[in-house]
C-alpha positions in Angstrom: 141.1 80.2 199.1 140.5 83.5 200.4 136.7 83.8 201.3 135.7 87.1 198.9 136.3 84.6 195.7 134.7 82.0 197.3 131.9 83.5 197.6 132.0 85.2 193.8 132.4 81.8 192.4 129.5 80.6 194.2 127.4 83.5 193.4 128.5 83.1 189.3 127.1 79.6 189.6 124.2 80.1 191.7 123.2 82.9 188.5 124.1 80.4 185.6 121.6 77.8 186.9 119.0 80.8 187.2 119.4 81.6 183.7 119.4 77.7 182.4 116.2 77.6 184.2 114.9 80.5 182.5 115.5 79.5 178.9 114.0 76.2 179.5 110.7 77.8 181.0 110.2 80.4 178.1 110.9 77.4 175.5 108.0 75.6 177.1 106.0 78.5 177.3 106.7 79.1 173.7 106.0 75.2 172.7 102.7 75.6 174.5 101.3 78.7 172.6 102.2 77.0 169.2 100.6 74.3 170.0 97.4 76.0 171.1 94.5 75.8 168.3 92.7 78.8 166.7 89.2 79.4 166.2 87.7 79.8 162.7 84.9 80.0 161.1 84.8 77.8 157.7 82.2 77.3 154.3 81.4 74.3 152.0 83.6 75.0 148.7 80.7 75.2 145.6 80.7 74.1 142.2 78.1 76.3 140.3 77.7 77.0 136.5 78.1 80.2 135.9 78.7 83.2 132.6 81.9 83.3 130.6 81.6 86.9 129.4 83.5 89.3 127.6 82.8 93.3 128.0 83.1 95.9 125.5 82.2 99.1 124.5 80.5 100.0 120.8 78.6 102.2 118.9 75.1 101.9 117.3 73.9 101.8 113.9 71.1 101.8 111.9 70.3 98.4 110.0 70.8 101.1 106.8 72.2 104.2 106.8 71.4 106.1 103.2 71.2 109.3 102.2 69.3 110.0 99.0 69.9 111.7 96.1 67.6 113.2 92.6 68.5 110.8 89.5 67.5 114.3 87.9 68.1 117.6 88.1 65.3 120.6 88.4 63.7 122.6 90.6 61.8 121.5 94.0 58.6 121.6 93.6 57.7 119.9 96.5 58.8 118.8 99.9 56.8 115.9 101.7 58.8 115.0 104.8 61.0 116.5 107.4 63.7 115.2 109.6 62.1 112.9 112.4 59.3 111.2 110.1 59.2 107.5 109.8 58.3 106.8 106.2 58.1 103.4 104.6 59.7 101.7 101.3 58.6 103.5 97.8 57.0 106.6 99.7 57.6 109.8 98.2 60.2 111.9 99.5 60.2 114.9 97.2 58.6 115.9 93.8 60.3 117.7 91.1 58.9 120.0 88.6 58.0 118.0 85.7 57.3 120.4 82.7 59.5 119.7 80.7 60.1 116.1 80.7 56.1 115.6 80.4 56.7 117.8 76.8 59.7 115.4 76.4 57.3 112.9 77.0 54.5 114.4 74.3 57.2 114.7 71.4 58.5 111.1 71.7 54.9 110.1 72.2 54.0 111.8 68.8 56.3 111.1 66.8 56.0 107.1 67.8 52.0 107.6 66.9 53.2 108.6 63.2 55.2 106.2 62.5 53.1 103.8 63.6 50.4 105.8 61.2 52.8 105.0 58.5 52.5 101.2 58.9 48.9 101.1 59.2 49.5 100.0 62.7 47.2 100.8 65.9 49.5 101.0 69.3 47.6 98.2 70.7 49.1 96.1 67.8 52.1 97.4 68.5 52.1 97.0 72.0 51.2 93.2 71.3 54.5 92.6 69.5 56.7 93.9 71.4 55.4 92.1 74.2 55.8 88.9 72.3 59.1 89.5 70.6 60.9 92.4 72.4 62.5 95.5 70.8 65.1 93.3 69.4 66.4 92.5 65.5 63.8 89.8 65.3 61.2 92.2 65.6 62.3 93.8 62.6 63.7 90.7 60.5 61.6 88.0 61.1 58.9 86.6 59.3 56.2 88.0 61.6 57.5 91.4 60.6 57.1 90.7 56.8 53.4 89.6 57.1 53.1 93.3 58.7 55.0 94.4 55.8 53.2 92.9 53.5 50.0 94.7 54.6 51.7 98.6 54.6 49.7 100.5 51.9 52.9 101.7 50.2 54.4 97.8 49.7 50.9 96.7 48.5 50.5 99.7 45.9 53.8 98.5 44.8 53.1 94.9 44.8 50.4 95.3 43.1 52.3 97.5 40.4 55.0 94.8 40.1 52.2 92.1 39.3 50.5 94.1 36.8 54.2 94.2 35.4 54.8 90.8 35.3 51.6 90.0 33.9 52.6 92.4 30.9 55.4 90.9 30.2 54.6 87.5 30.5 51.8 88.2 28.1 54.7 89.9 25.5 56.8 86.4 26.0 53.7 85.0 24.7 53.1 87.1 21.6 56.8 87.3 21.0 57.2 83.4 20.8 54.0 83.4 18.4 56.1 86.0 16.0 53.2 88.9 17.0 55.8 91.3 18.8 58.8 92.5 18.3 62.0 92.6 20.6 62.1 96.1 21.5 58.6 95.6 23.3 59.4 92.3 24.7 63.1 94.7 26.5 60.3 97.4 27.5 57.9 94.6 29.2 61.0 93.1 30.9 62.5 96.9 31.7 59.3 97.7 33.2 58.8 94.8 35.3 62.0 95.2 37.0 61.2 98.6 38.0 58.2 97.5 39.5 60.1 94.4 41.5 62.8 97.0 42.7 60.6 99.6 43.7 58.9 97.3 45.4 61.7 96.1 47.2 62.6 99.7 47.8 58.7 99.8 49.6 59.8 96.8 52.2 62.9 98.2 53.1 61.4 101.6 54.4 58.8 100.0 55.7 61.4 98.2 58.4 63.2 101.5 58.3 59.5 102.8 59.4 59.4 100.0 62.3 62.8 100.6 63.3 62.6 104.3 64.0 59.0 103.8 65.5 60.8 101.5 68.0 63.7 104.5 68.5 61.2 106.7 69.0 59.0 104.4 71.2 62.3 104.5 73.3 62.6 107.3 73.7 59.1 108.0 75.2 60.0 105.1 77.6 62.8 107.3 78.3 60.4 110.3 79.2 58.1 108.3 80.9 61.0 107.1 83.2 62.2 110.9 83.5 59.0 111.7 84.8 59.1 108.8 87.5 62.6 109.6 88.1 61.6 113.2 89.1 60.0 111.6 92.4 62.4 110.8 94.7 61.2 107.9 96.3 62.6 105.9 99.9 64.5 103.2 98.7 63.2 99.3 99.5 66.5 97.6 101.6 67.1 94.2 101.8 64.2 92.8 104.4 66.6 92.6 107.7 66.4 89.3 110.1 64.2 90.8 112.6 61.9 93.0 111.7 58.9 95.9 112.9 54.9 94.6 113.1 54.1 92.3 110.7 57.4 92.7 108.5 57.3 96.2 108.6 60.0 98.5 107.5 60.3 102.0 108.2 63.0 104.3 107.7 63.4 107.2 109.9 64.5 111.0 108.4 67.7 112.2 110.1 68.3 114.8 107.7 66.6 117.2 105.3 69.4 118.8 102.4 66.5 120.7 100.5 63.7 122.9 100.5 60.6 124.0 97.9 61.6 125.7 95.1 65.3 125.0 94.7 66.8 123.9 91.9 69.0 120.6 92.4 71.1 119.0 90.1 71.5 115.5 89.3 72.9 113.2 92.2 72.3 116.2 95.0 71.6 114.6 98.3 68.1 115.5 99.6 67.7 113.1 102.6 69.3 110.9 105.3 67.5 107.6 106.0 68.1 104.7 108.5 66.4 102.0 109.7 65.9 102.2 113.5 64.5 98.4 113.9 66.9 96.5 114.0 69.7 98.1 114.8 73.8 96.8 114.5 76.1 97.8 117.4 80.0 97.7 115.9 81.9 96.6 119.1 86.2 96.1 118.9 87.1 92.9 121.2 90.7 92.5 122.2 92.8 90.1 119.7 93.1 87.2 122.9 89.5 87.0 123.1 89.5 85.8 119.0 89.1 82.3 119.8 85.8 83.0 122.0 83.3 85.0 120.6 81.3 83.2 117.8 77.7 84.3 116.0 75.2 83.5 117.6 76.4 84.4 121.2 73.6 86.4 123.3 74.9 89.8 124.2 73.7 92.5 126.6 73.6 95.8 125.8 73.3 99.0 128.1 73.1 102.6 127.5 73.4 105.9 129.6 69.7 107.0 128.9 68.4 103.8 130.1 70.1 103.5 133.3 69.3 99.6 134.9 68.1 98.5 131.3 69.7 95.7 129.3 68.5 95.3 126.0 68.8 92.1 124.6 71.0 90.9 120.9 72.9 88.2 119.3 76.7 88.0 117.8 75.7 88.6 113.6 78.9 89.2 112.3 82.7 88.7 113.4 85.4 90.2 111.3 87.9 87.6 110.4 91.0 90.1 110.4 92.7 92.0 113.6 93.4 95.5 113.5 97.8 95.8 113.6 97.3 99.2 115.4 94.6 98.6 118.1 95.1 95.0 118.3 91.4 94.3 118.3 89.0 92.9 116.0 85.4 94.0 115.1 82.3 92.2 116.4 78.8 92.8 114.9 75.8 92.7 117.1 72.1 92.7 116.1 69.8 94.2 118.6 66.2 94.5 118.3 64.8 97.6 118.4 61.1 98.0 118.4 60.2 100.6 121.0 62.9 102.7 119.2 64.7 103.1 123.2 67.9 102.7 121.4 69.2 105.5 118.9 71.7 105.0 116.1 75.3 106.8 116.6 74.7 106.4 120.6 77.7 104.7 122.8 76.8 101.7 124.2 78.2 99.1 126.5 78.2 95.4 125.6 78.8 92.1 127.5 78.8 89.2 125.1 78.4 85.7 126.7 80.3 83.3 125.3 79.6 80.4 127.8 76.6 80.4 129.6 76.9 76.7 131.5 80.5 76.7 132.3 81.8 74.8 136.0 83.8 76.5 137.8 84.8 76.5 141.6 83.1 79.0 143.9 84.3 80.1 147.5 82.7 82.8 150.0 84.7 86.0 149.3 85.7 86.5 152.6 87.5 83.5 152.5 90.1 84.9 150.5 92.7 86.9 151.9 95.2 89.4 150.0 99.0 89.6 152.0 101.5 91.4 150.4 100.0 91.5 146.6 99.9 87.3 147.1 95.9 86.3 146.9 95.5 83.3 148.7 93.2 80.6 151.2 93.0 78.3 153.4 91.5 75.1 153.0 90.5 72.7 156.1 92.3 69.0 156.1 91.0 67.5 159.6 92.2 69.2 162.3 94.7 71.6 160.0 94.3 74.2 157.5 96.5 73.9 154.1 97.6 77.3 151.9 96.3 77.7 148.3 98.5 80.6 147.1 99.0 80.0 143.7 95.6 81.3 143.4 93.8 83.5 140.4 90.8 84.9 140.6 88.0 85.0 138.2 84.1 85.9 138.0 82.3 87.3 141.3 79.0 86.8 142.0 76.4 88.2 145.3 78.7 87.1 147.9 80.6 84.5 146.1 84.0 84.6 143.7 85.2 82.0 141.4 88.9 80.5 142.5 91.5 78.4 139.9 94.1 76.6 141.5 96.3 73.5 140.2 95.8 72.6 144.4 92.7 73.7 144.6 90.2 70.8 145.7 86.9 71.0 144.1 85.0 69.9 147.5 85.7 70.8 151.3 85.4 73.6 153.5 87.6 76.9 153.7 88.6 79.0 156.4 86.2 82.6 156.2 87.0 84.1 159.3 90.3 83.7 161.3 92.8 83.5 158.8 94.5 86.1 159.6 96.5 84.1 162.2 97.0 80.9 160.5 100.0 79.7 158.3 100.0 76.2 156.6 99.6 73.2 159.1 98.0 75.6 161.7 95.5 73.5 164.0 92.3 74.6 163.8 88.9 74.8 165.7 85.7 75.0 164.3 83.6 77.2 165.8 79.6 78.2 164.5 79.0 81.5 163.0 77.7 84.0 165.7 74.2 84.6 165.1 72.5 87.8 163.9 71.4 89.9 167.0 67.8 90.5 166.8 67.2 94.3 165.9 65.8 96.2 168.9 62.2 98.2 168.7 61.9 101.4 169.0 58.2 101.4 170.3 58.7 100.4 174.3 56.4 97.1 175.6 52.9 98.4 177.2 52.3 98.1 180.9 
């Protein structure tokens, strides 16, 4: 063999064993980095109880929102409020000129005296039976009514005519059976006597004619009278509401004035907008999913813009049993005290309704959990190695801590918090303690 291949098959194998001896170093190197531990940082995994909440946004209302209008019509005479007064129950709102129903008043009034006059009846007597019996058909058919009767002037003149009658003719009967009269007297005693009888009859009748117009026009002074209440618009009483002002008080506050003095109004014209300020209901639409969570009687928070940092405090009152097709959401009803008047009805508020306030739940450092890729996921420590969680979701966070739900997810044990980064499942880990906080440095320099 010529000694230029000689030498070229020696130098191909002298460079193959260099390679093999390569390879076989860099797989050893590579076996020894794997192998190498990292350092970590780790915290306890927590079970705490903590809020089940739902949040919302609502609006405000008044406990009653009216607006009040004249049962009458006429003209203003008076206005005795104006928008932004609190006024209470039965307080007067606004008087209406009452002229004419007071002469309204005066001819019913007048014409019930004469009637009355007619009877030989005082008012007070009056007054007396139609307190015991009512203005009903008794009053003018039943017996009490005939001993009344019985005493009117006009049924006693002719009573008294009809017994002189029948005293007559009784006494002809007695001559006529003794042969002393004759017939035609006896037909003129008996003619006579039945006048008397029917005209006395004819005397009881209009006397309960008399009691039944005195009662129509009695009426119909009632119905002045009532006129001339109705002329005073008054604030209407509401239902008392659960929670109420000092002492059970309830005020209504003006929001809106509709008249002025000296206008004339007509019958069912609105003159003011009321509502009730303490308590106050705040309408709230919760998504359908959340159906099966909120009940009454949940607490619920409430925040507005002009009370920035303020929470005002209410309870579930109402929860509407149907969902809205369109928005998908049903309406929630929330009564919220309201006796500094802070809160105004028609504002915007935002509402958090807790629906469990002691539920357990698993809590992990936040910094434990680490985001790759849109997968949310941890490490938990097992000995020496870490394990993945990464079917992991998320739920309520808390000052430095975040609530975790896992099917693997133990419920005691430590997690990795800083480190993980560089770890995959089965990585070996080291422990190592939390660097301390370096001491902050003062500004003033140590004396001499």
């Amino acid at each position: 063999m010529k000694p230029r291949v000689l030498a070229s098959i020696l130098g191909l194998g002298w460079l193959s064993v260099s390679l093999a001896g390569c390879t076989r170093h860099e797989k050893a190197e590579t076996k020894s980095t794997e192998a190498l531990p990292i350092y970590v940082t780790v915290a306890p995994i927590e079970q705490r109880s903590i809020e089940r909440t739902i949040e919302a946004v609502g609006s405000l209302r008044g406990w009653e929102q009216v607006t009040v209008g004249a049962k009458r019509g006429g003209r203003v005479l008076r206005v005795l409020h104006d928008i932004g007064d609190r006024v209470r129950p039965d307080e007067p709102l606004v008087q209406l000129d009452p002229v004419d129903a007071k002469l309204s008043y005066n001819v019913a009034e007048s014409r019930y005296l004469a009637e009355l006059v007619k009877l030989g009846l005082t008012s007070e007597m009056a007054e007396t039976f139609i307190k015991r019996y009512g203005i009903t058909e008794t009053l003018v058919t039943g017996p009490q009514t005939e001993e009344v009767i019985e005493k009117v002037p006009a049924v006693v003149q002719f009573r008294v005519a009809m017994d002189r009658a029948a005293q007559n003719l009784a006494r002809q009967r007695n001559l006529s059976r003794k042969g002393a009269g004759t017939a035609q007297e006896l037909e003129d005693q008996e003619s006579d006597y039945r006048s008397a009888a029917a005209a006395y009859d004819n005397a009881k009748s209009t006397a309960r004619n008399v009691i039944a117009l005195a009662l129509a026009n009695r009426v119909a002074r009632d119905q002045a009278d009532q006129m001339l209440t109705d002329l005073n618009v008054l604030v209407p009483r509401p239902q008392e509401p659960p929670v109420s002002g000092k002492a059970g008080e309830i005020l209504y506050a003006i929001t809106q004035r509709s008249v002025s003095e000296g206008q004339m109004i007509r019958e069912g014209d609105p003159v003011f907008d009321l509502v009730v300020e303490n308590p106050l209901r705040l309408w709230a639409n919760i998504p359908e999913r959340y159906s099966d969570r909120v009940r009454e009687g949940q607490p619920v928070r409430i925040a507005v813009a002009s009370h920035p940092g303020r929470t005002f405090e209410g309870k579930v009152s109402r929860v509407n049993p149907s969902v809205d097709p369109v928005s998908r959401t049903f309406q929630v009803e929330a009564l919220a005290p309201n006796e500094e008047r802070l809160l105004r009805p028609g504002g915007f508020a935002k509402v958090v309704i807790v629906t469990d306030s002691e539920s357990e739940a698993i809590v992990v450092p936040i910094e434990s959990v680490a985001r790759y890729a849109g997968v949310t996921k941890l490490f938990v420590v097992e000995g020496q190695t870490v394990r993945a969680v990464d079917d992991l979701t998320l739920g309520k966070e808390g000052p430095g801590w975040v609530e975790v739900a896992s099917a693997s997810m133990p419920r005691s044990g430590s997690v990795v918090t800083t480190g993980h980064t560089k770890l995959a499942s089965g990585s070996r880990i080291v422990v190592r303690e939390p660097e301390a906080p370096a001491p902050e440095k003062s500004d003033v320099e140590p004396g001499p």
